[in-house]
C-alpha positions in Angstrom: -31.1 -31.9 11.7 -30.1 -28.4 10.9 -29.5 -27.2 7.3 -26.3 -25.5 6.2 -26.5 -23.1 3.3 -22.9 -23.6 1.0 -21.4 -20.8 -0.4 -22.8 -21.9 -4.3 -26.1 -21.4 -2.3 -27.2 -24.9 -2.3 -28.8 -26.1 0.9 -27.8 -29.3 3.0 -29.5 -31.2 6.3 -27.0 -32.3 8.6 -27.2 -34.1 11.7 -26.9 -30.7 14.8 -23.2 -31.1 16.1 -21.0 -32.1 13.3 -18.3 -29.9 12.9 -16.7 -28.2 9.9 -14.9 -30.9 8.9 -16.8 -33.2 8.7 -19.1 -31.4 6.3 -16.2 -30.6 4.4 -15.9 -34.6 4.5 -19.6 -35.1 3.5 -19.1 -33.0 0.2 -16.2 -34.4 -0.9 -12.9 -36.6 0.9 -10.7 -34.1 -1.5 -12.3 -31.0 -0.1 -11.7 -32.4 3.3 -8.0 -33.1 2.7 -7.3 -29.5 1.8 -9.5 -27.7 3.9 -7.8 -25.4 6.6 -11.2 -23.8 8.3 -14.4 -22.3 7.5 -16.1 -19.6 7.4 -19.4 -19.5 9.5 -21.7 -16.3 8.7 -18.9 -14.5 7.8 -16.9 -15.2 10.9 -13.9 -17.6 10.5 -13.6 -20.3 12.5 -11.4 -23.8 13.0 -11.9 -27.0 11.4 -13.2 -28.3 15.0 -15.8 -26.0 15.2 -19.3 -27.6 15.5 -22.7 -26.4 13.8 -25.6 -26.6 16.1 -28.2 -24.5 13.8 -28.8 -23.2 10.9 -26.6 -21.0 9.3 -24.4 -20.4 6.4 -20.7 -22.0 5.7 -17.6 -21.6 3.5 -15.1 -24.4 3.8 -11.9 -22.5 3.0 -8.9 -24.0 1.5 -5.2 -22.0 0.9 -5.7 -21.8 -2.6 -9.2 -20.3 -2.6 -9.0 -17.9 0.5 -6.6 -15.3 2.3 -8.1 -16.6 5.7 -7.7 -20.0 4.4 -3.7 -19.5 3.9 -3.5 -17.7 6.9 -4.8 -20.7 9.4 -2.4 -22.9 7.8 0.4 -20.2 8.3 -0.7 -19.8 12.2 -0.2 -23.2 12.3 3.7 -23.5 10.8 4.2 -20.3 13.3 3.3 -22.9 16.4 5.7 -25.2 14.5 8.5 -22.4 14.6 7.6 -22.0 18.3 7.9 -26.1 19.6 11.1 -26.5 17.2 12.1 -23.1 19.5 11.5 -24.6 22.6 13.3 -27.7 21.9 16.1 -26.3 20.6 16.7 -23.3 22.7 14.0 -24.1 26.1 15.0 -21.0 28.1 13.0 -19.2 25.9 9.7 -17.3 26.7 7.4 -17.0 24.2 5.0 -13.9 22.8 2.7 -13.9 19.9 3.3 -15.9 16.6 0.4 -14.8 14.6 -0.2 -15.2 10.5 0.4 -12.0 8.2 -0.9 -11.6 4.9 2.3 -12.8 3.5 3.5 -15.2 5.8 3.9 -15.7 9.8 6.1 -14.4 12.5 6.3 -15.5 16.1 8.5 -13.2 18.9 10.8 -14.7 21.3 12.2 -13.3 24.5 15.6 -14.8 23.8 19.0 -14.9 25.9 21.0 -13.9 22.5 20.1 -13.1 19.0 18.8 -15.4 16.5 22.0 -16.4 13.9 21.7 -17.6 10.2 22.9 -21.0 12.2 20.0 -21.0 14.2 18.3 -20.4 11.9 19.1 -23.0 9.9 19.1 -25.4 12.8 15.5 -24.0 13.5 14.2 -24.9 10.4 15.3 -28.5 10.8 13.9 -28.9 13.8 10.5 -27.7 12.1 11.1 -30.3 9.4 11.0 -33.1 12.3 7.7 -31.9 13.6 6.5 -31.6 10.8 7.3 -35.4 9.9 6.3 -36.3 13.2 2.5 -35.1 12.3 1.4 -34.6 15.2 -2.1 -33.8 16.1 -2.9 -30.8 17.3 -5.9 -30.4 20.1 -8.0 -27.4 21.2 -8.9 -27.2 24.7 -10.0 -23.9 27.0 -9.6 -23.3 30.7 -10.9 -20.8 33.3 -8.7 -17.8 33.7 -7.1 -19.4 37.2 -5.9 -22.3 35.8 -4.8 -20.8 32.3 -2.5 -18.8 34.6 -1.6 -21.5 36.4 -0.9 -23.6 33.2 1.4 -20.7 31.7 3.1 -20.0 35.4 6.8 -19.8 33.3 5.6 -17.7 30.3 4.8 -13.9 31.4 4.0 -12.7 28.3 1.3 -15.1 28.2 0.2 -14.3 32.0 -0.1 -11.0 30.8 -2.5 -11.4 27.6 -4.7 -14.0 30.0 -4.5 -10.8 32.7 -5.9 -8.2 29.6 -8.8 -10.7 28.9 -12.0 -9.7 30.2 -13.8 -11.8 33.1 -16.0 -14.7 31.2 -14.4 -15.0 28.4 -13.1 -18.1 26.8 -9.4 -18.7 27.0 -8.3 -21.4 24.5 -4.9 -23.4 23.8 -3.9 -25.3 21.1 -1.5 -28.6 22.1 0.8 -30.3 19.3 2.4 -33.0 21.3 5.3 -31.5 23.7 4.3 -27.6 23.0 1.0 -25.8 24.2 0.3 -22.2 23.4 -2.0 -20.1 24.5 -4.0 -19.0 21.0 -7.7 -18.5 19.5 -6.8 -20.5 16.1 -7.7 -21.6 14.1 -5.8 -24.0 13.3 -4.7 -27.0 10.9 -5.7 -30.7 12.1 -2.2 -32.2 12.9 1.7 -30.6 12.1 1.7 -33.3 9.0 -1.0 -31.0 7.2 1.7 -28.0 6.7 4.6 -29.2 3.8 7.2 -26.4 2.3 8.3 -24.3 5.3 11.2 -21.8 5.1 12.3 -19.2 7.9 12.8 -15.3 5.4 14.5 -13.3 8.7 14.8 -12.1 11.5 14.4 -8.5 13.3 13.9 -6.9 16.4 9.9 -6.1 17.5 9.4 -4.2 20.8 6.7 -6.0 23.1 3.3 -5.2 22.2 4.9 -2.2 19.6 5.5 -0.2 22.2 9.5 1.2 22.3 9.2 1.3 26.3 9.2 -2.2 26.7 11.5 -5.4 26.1 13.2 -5.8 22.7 11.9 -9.2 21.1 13.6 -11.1 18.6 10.9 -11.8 15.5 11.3 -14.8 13.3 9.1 -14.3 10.0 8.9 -17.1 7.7 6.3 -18.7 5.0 5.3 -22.2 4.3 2.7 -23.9 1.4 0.9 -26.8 0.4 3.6 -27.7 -2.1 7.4 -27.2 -3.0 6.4 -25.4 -6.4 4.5 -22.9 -4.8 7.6 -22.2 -2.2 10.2 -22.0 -5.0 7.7 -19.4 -6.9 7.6 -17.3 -3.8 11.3 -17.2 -3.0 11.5 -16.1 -6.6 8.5 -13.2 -6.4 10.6 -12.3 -2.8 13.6 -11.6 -4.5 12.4 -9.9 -7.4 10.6 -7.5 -4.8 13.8 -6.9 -3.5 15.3 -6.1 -7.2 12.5 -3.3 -7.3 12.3 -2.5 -3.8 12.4 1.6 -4.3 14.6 2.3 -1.4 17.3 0.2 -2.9 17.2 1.5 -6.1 16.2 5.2 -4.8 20.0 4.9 -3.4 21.7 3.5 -6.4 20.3 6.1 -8.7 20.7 9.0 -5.8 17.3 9.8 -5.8 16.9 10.4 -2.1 18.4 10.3 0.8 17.6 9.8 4.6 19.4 10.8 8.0 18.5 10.0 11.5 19.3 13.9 12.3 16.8 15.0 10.1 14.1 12.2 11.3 12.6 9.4 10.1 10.1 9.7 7.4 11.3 12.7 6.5 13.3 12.1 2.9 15.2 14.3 1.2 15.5 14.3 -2.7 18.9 14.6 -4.7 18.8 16.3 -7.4 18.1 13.6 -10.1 14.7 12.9 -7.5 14.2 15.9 -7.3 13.9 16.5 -11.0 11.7 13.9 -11.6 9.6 14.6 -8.6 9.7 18.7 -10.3 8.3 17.1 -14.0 5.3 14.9 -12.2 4.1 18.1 -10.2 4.0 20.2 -13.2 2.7 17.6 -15.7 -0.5 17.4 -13.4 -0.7 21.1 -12.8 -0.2 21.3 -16.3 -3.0 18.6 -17.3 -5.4 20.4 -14.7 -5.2 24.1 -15.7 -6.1 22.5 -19.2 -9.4 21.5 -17.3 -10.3 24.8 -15.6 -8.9 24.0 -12.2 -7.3 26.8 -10.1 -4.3 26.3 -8.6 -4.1 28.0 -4.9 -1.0 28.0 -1.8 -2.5 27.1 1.9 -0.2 26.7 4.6 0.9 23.8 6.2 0.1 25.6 10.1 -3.7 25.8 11.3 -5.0 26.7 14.2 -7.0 23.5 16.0 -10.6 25.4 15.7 -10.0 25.0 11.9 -9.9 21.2 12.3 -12.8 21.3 15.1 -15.3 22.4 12.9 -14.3 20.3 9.7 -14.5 17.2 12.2 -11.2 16.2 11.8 -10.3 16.7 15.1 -12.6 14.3 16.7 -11.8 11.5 13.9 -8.2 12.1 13.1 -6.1 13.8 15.9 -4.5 10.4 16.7 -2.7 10.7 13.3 -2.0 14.8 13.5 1.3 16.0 15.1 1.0 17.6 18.7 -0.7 21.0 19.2 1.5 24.0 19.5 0.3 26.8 21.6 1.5 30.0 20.1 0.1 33.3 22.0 -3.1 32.8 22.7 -3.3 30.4 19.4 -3.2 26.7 19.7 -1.5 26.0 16.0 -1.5 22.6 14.8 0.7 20.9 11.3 -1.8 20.5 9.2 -3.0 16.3 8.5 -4.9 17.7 5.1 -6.1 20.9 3.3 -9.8 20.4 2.8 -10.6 23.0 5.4 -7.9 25.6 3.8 -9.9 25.0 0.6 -13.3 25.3 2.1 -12.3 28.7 3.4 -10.7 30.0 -0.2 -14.5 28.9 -1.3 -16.0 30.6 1.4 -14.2 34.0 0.8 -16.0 35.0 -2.4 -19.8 35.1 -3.2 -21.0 32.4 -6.0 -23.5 32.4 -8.5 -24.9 29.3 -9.6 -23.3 30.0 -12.9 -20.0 30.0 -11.3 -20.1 26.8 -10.3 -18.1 23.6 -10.6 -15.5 25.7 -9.1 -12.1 24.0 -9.1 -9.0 24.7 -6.6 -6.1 22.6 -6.8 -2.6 22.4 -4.7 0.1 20.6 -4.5 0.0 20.7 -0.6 2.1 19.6 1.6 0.4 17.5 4.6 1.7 16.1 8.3 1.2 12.6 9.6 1.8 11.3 12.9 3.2 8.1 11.8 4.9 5.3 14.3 8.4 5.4 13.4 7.9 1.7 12.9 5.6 1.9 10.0 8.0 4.7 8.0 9.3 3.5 4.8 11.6 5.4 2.4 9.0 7.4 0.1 6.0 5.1 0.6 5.4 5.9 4.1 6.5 9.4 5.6 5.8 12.0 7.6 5.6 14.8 5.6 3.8 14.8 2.2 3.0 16.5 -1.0 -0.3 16.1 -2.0 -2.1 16.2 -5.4 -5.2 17.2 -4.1 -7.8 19.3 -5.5 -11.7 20.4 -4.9 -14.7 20.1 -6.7 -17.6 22.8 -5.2 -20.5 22.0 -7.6 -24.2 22.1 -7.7 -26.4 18.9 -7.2 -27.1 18.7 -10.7 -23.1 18.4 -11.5 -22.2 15.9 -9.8 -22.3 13.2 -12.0 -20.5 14.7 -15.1 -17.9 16.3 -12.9 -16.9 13.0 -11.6 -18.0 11.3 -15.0 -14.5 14.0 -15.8 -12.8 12.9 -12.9 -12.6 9.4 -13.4 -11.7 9.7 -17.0 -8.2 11.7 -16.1 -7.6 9.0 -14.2 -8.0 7.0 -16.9 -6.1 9.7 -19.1 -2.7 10.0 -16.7 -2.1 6.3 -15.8 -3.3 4.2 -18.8 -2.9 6.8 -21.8 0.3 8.9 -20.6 2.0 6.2 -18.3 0.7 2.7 -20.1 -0.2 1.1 -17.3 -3.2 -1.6 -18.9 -6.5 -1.4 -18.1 -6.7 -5.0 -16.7 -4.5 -3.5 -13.6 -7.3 -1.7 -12.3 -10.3 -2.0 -10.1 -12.8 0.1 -9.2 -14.1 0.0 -5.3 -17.0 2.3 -3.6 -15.6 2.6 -0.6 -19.2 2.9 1.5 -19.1 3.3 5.7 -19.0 0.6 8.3 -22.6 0.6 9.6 -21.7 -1.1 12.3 -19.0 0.8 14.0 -20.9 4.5 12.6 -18.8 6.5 15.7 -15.7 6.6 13.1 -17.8 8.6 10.5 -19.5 12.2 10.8 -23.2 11.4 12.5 -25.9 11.8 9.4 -27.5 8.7 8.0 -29.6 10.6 5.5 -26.5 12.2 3.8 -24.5 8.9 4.0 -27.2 7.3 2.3 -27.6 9.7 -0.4 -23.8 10.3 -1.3 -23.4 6.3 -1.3 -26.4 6.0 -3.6 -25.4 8.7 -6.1 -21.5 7.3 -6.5 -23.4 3.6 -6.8 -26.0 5.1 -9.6 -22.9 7.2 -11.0 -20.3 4.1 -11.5 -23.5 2.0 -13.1 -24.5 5.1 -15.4 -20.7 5.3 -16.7 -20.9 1.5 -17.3 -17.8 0.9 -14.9 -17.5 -2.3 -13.1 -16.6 -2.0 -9.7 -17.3 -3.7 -5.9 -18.5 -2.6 -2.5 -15.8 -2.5 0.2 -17.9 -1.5 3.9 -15.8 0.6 6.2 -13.2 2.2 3.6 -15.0 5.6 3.3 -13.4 8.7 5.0 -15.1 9.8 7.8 -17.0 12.6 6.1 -18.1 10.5 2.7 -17.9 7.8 0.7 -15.6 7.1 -2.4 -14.6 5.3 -5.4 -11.1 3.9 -4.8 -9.4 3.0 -8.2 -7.2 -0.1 -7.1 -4.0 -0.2 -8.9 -2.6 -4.0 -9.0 1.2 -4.0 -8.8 4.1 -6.0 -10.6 4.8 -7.4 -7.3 1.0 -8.3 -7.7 -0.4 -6.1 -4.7 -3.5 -4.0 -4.9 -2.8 -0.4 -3.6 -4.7 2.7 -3.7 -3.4 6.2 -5.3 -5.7 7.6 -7.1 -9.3 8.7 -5.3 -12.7 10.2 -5.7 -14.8 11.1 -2.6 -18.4 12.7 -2.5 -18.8 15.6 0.4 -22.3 17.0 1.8 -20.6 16.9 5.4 -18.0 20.1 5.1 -20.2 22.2 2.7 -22.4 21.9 5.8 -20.2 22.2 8.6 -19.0 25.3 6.7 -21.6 27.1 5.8 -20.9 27.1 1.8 -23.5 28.5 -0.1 -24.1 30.0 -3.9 -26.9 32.0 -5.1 -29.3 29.6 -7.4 -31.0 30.6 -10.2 -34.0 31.5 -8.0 -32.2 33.8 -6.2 -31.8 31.9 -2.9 -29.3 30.4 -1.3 -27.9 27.2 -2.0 -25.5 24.3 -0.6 -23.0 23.2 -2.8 -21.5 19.5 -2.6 -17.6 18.7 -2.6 -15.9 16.3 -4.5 -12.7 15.4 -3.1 -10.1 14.4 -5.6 -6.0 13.1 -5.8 -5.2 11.6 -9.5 -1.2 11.1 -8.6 -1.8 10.9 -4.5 1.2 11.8 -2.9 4.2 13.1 -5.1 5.7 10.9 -2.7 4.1 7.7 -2.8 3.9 7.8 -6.3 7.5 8.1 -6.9 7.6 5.3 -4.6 5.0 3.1 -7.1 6.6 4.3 -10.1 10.3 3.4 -8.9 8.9 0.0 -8.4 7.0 -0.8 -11.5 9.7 0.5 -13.6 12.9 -0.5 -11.7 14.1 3.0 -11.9 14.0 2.6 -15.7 11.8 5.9 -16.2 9.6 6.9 -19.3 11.9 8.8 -21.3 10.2 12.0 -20.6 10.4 11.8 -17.3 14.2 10.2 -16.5 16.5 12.7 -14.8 19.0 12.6 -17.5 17.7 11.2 -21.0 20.8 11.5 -23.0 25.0 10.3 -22.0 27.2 11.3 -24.5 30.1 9.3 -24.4 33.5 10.6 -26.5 35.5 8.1 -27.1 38.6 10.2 -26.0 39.4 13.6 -25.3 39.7 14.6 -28.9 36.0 13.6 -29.6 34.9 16.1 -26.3 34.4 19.4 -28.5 31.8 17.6 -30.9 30.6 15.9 -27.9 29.8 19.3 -26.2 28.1 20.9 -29.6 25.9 17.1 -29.6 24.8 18.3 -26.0 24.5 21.7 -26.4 21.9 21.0 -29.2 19.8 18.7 -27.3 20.0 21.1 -24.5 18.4 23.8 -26.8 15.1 21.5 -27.2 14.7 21.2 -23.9 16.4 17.4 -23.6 18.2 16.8 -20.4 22.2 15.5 -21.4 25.2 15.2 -20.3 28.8 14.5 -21.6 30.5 11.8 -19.5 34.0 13.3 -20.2 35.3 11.1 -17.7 39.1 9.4 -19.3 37.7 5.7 -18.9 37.0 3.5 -21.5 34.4 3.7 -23.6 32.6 0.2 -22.4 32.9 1.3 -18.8 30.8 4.4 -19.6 28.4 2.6 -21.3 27.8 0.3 -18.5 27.9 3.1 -16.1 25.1 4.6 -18.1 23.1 1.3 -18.2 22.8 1.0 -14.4 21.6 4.5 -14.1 18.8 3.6 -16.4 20.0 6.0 -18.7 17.2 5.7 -21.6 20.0 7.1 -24.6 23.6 6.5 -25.2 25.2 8.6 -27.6 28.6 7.1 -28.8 30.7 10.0 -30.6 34.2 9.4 -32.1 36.4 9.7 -35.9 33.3 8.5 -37.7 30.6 10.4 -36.3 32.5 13.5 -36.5 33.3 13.1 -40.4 29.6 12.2 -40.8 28.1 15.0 -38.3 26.5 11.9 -36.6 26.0 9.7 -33.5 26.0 6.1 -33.1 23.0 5.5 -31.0 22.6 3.0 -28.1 18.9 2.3 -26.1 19.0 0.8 -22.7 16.5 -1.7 -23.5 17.4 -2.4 -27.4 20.8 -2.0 -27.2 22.7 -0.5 -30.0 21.2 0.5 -33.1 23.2 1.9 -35.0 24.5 5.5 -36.3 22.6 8.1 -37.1 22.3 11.6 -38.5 22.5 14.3 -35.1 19.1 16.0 -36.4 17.4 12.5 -37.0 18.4 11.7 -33.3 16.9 15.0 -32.2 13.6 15.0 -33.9 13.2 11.6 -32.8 13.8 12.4 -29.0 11.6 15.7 -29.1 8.7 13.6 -30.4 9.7 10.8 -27.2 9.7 12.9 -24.7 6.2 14.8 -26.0 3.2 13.7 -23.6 
């Protein structure tokens, strides 16, 4: 007997051998039914897998788990792959693995995938599915796994890239066998919604030098509810998908002979990008912060002795030797920053000391993974640094924290229950990623854990989501397409102080190490345009949209008042325009409506003789006339923040 400790921490003897499912059996037949594979001291394995000592175990389901959701998508991607091979068997097969939304599988195909295949596909998938066929894992040595995928070369070559000894298993589902490491479901039967989303082209392996693949992506669940609810949640992502509505409000633009990942903003982008970098200046002069210009060029020995060579070259842009310099675009700015420290002698009275910039910041990213403003190449950051004394660091981040709180639930409304708080602590087991000092990763870790407690915040542990030089709290930001991303950021820094030799005199007259706190409240200019453009469909805070007012005269002889409406609103610092355009008046409104326009001023016989506007809201529609000067002091107040 061995004893199996369940994830509610209760303890049960089992006979040595029985495999997951069958405990999931022994606890309950329903449990069973919807298990998809368990979790065996934190590693997940497949429903088949047997228990020969003690240990602890997680039956996972696809309601109550990622991994659990993601073995039964594996398993519809094998599905795609037979209905494939049946339908089109000249094929030659890739990888098919689960995503975190879904499945793909690539296929080396003789012609592209049509919405006809497609369909055809998916029919075929329904079949197997009815067919419920059981699905069987079995492993062979590496000659005869060769042997068995003789007419698949992708295959041949993953067995090839496997080292000697190691297991190579296959999963078989009647007339299909694939070459995979599961897990996997117990027969096709189990899997019950399925729908193919699209199609694209993937390189082999990601690499542009070899074949182009064609990938089928597509999603399945447990029951047809669930599918119908996440064809809707797909399409509304597309309805706020910022690159779509970037283009139909001309916020920015891309073209292939500038680069990818390299945007350029119109000029209603560029305004709003303008009033987010100077509301945070703004908001962080207030605070005593300093604001400072670094270039974006360094030379490589800059980067060598922050560290960030030998952690983060991969992701820096190739050297460029200039002279005898080897010059480098820049990844970040901490080392400028540590430098402008550096230049002056500090007293401990000096101290916090904080320099800010709105810095712009190279990537080496795939051009695979660019995406309109989310993912670029090229970014301005909102960063800042903290250089304080021991003693400090808890109220300066105490401060930090709360204008995080300040800009995104006070100023932009986001609610409170959107956020999370993660310490982002080091991988302990994979330590060559981070800078090489237990002590100080032990001590920053402990003072951001004793920090987030003292300030009464909840928040969770995440292991291996520190930067390389320190820990951090990560304020999660859950999405209205109900993802969890992070923008803003806190990090605790006794590595670059260090590295630098950063010192201040203390008040007993020696010298003294400061620490760094590392801190971005809007992230990228970028990426949060990106984030805001999606939560608000383009329909920005009134303070903030490009143009706040359309005047609309009726006809020509209603363009002179129209222009002294403007001119007025102009004066206060309100950003309107006269649509003097000779269309009818409903067209313009409508215009104004899908450019999120937030007010509609409608000026004709009546509003002249009253000196007044009739005013329509994109969101309340119109309500009603109004005196000129009540519309202005109402919109001065607005667009106050």
């Amino acid at each position: 007997m061995i004893k199996i400790t369940l994830k509610d921490g209760s303890i049960k003897e089992v006979e040595k051998g029985i495999s997951i499912l069958e405990l999931a059996k022994s606890i309950s037949e329903g449990l069973a039914r919807v298990a998809t594979c368990g979790r065996v001291n934190g590693k997940v394995e497949d429903l088949r897998h047997t228990l020969n000592e003690d240990c602890q175990v997680e039956i996972l389901t696809f309601e109550n788990d990622l991994d659990g959701k993601k073995a039964y998508w594996h398993t519809t991607s094998h599905i795609m792959a037979q209905a494939v091979k049946r339908l089109f068997p000249d094929t030659k097969f890739a990888i098919g693995p689960s995503i975190d939304d879904g499945f793909y599988y690539d296929f080396d195909v003789v012609r592209n995938f049509t919405e006809e295949d497609k369909e055809k596909i998916e029919a075929e998938m329904k079949k197997i599915i009815k067919e419920d066929l059981p699905i069987e894992r079995f492993s062979l040595p590496k000659k005869e796994a060769l042997e068995l995928m003789k007419d698949e070369p992708y295959k041949q070559e993953l067995i090839n890239d496997l080292a000697e000894g190691e297991e190579i298993s296959f999963y078989k589902q009647g007339d299909f066998t694939d070459l995979c490491a599961g897990p996997h479901l117990m027969s096709t039967g189990k899997v019950k919604s399925i729908k193919i989303l699209s199609n694209s082209g993937a390189y082999w392996r990601g690499d542009e030098h070899n074949k182009m693949l064609q990938r089928l992506y597509g999603i399945s669940f447990p029951k047809a509810s669930m599918l119908e609810e996440h064809l809707k949640f797909l399409e509304e992502a597309k309805q706020r998908d910022h690159r779509k509505i970037g283009k139909e409000l001309n916020l920015f633009m891309t073209h292939k002979l500038v680069g990818s990942g390299l945007p350029m903003y119109l000029p209603n982008g560029a305004t709003v990008r303008r009033l987010l970098e100077r509301y945070i200046q703004d908001k962080e002069i207030k605070l005593g912060y300093k604001h400072v210009y670094t270039p974006s060029l360094a030379n490589t020995e800059l980067y060598k002795i922050s560290g960030h060579w030998d952690h983060y070259k991969d992701d820096m842009f190739p050297i460029m030797k200039m002279d005898t310099e080897e010059m480098v675009l820049r990844p970040m700015n901490c080392p400028h920053h540590m430098l402008i420290y550096k230049n002056s002698l500090h007293s401990y009275k000096d101290l916090p000391i904080r320099i800010g910039e709105l810095a712009h910041d190279f990537r080496y990213e795939a051009s695979g993974s660019v995406c309109g403003l989310e993912r670029v190449r090229e970014m301005c950051q909102n960063d800042a640094h903290l250089f304080v004394r021991p003693d400090q660091i808890k109220e300066e981040v105490g401060k930090v924290l709360k204008l995080i709180e300040e800009v995104y639930q006070k100023d932009f409304g986001f609610p409170a229950s959107a956020f999370q708080y993660r310490l982002s602590l080091r991988d302990k087991n994979n330590k060559e990623k981070y800078i090489d000092n237990d002590e100080m990763w032990e001590t920053a870790e402990s003072q951001l854990r004793e920090i987030l407690k003292e300030l009464n915040i909840d928040f969770y542990e995440a292991e291996g989501e520190a930067a390389f030089y320190g820990p951090k709290i990560d304020i999660q930001i859950k999405t209205a397409l109900d993802h969890d991303i992070t923008i803003p950021t806190c990090q605790l820094d006794f590595a670059l102080p260090e590295r630098f030799e950063l010192s201040y005199i203390g008040e007993d007259g020696k010298e003294h190490r400061p620490v760094v706190i590392h801190r971005a409240i809007l992230g990228s200019s970028d990426r949060f345009m990106a984030f805001l453009i999606e939560e608000t469909k383009g329909a920005f805070p009134v303070w903030l949209s490009p143009v706040q007012v359309k005047i609309l005269p009726i006809t020509d002889n209603h363009l002179e008042y129209a222009k002294k409406v403007e001119q007025k609103l102009l004066d206060i610092g309100v950003r309107a325009e006269v649509d003097d355009r000779s269309e009818k008046t409903g067209y313009k409104i409508r215009e104004a409506q899908l450019s999120k326009v937030p007010y509609m001023l409608i000026v004709g016989d009546k509003e002249i003789e009253n000196n007044a506007v009739s005013v329509r809201d994109r969101k309340d529609g119109d309500i009603g006339q109004m005196p000129v000067d009540d519309f202005v002091n109402r919109i001065e107040k607005e667009i106050k923040i």
